[in-house]
RODO-2510 file (C-alpha; in nm, 4 decimals, decimal comma):
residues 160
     n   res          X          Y          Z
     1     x     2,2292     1,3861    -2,1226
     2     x     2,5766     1,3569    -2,0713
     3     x     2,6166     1,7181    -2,0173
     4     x     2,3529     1,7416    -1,7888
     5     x     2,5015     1,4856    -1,5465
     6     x     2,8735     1,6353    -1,6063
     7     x     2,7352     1,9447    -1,5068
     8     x     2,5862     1,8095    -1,1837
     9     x     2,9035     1,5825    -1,1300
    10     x     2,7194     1,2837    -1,1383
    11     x     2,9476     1,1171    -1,4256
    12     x     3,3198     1,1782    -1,4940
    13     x     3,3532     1,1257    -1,8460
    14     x     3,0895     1,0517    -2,0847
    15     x     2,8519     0,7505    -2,1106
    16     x     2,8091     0,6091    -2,4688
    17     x     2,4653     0,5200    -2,4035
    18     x     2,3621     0,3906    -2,7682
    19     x     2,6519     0,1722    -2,7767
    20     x     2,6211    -0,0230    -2,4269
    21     x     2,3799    -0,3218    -2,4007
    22     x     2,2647    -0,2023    -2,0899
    23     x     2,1367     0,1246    -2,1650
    24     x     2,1214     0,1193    -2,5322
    25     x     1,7124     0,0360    -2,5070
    26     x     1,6704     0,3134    -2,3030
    27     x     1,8804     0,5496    -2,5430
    28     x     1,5664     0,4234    -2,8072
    29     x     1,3209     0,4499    -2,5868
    30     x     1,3649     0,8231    -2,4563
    31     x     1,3221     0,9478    -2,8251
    32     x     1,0179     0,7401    -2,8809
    33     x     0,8364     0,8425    -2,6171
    34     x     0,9174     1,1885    -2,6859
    35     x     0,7987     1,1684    -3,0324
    36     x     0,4913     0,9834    -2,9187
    37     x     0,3570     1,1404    -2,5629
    38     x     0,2915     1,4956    -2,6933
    39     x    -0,0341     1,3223    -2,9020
    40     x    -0,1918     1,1481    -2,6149
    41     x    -0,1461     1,4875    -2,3918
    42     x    -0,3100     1,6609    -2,6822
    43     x    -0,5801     1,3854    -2,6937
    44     x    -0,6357     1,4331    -2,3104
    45     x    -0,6313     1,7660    -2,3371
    46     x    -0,9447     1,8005    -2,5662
    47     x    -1,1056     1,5231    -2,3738
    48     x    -1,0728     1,7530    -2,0733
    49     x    -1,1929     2,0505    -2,2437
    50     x    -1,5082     1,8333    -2,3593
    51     x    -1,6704     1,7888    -1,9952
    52     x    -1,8920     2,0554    -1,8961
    53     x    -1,8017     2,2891    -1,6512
    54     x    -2,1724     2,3026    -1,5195
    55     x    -2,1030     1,8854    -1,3833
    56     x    -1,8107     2,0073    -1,1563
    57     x    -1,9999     2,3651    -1,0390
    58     x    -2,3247     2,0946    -0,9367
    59     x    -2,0969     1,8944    -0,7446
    60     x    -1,9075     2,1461    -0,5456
    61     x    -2,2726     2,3051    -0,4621
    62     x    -2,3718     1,9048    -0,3236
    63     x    -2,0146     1,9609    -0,1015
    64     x    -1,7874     1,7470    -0,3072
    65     x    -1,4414     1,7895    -0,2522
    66     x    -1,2155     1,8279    -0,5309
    67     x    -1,0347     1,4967    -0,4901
    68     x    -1,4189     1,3755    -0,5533
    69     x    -1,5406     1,5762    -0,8291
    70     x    -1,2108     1,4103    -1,0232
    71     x    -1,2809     1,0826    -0,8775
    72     x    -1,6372     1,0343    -0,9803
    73     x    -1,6895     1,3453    -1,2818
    74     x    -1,3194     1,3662    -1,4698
    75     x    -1,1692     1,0319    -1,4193
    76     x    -1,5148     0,8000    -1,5532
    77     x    -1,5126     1,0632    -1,8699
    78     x    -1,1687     1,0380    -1,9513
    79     x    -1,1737     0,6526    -1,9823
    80     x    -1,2503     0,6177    -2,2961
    81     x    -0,9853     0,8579    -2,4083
    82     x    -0,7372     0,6601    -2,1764
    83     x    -0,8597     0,3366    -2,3816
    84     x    -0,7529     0,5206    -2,7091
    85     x    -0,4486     0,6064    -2,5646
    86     x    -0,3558     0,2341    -2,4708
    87     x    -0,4066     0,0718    -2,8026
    88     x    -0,2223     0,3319    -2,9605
    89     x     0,0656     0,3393    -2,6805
    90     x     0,0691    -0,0393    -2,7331
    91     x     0,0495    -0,0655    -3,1126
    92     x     0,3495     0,2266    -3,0971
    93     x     0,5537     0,0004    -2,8843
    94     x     0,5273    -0,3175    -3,0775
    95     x     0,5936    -0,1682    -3,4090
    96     x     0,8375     0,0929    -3,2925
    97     x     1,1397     0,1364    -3,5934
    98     x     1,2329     0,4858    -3,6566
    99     x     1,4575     0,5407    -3,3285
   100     x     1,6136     0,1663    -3,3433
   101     x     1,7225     0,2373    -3,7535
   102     x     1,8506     0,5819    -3,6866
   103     x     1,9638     0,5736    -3,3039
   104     x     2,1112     0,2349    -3,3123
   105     x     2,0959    -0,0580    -3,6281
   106     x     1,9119    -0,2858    -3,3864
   107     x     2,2762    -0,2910    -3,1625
   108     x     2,4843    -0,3547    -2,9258
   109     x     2,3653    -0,7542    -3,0386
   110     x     2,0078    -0,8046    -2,9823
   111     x     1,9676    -0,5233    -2,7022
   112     x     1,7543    -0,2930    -2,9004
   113     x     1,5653    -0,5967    -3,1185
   114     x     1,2151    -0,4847    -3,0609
   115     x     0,8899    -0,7226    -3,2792
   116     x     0,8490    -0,3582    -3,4976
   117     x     1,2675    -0,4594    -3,5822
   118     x     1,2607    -0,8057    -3,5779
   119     x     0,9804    -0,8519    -3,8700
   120     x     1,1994    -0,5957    -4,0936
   121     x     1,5353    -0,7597    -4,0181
   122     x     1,3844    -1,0773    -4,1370
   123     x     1,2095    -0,9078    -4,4476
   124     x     1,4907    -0,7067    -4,5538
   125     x     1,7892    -0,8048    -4,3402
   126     x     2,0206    -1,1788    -4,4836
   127     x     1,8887    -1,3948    -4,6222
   128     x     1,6442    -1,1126    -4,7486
   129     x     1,3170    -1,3338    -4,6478
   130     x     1,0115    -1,1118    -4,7569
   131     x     0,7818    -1,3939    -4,7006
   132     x     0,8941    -1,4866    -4,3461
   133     x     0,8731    -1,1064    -4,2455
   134     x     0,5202    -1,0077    -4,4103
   135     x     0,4319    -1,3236    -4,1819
   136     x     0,5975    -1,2280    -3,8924
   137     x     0,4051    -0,8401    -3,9530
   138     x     0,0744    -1,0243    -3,9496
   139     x     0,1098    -1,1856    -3,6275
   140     x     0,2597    -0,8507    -3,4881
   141     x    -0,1029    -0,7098    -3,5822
   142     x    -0,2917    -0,9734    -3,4542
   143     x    -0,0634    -0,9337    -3,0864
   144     x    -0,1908    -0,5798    -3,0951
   145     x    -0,5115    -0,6494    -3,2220
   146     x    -0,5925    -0,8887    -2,8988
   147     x    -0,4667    -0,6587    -2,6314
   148     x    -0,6816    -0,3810    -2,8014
   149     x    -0,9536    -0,6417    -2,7432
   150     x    -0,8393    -0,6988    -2,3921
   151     x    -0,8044    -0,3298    -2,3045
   152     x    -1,1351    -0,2236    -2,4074
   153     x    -1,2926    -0,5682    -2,2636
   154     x    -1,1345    -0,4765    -1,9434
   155     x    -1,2196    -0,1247    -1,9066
   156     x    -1,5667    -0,1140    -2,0406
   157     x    -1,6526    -0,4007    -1,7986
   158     x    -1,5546    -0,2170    -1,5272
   159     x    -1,7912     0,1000    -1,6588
   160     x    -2,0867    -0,0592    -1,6984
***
């Protein structure tokens, strides 16, 4: 990144963007959504390739425009993909761990101390308290648990 912006002359000498309170959440958070966002394109993809081509040829001979055809054919067959895809976007970014160990050791302070990095620095971290950790896990699942609820409350009201 710091190349990138050298090259462009946007920055004179480089950022340490891991090390910097300010920025050192978004140095964690590139790499996780990187890691993460190739799935739910995937997941969208074969939701896409499951809707008939014969529902958007019907509606273009009835005169619908394509803005319309995505509006009321593609967009109301996707949801439930989209559903999928928020649960497991959310559950990812409550638990996320892999990018805070290796990018950063939950630092500069507490600037990269996500719930995912909290629960093991209490587990594993001093005074080494498994107990308190394990607990703090479970109510990590039950977070995500209730806005899966919520999410799939929400949009399947709305559908039917």
């Amino acid at each position: 990144m710091n190349r990138i912006l050298f090259t462009f002359g946007l920055i004179d000498q480089p950022i340490d963007w891991a090390g910097h309170p300010a920025t050192a959440l978004h140095a964690v958070t590139v790499p996780c959504v990187c890691r993460t966002l190739p799935f739910a394109v995937l997941l969208v993809h074969a939701a896409l390739q499951g809707i008939g081509s014969e529902l958007h040829e019907a509606a273009a001979v009835e005169g619908a425009t394509a803005w319309q055809r995505f509006r009321h054919i593609t967009l109301p067959l996707l949801i439930p993909i989209i559903v999928v895809i928020l649960v497991l976007r959310t559950s990812f970014a409550f638990t996320v761990f892999e990018e805070i160990r290796v990018i950063t050791h939950g630092r500069p302070g507490d600037a990269t101390w996500v719930a995912g990095w909290y629960s093991y620095k209490k587990a594993f971290g001093p005074p080494n308290d498994i107990g308190l950790g394990a607990a703090w896990a479970w109510v990590l699942a039950l977070i995500v648990g209730v806005f899966a609820i919520v999410y799939v409350e929400t949009i399947y009201r709305r559908i039917l």
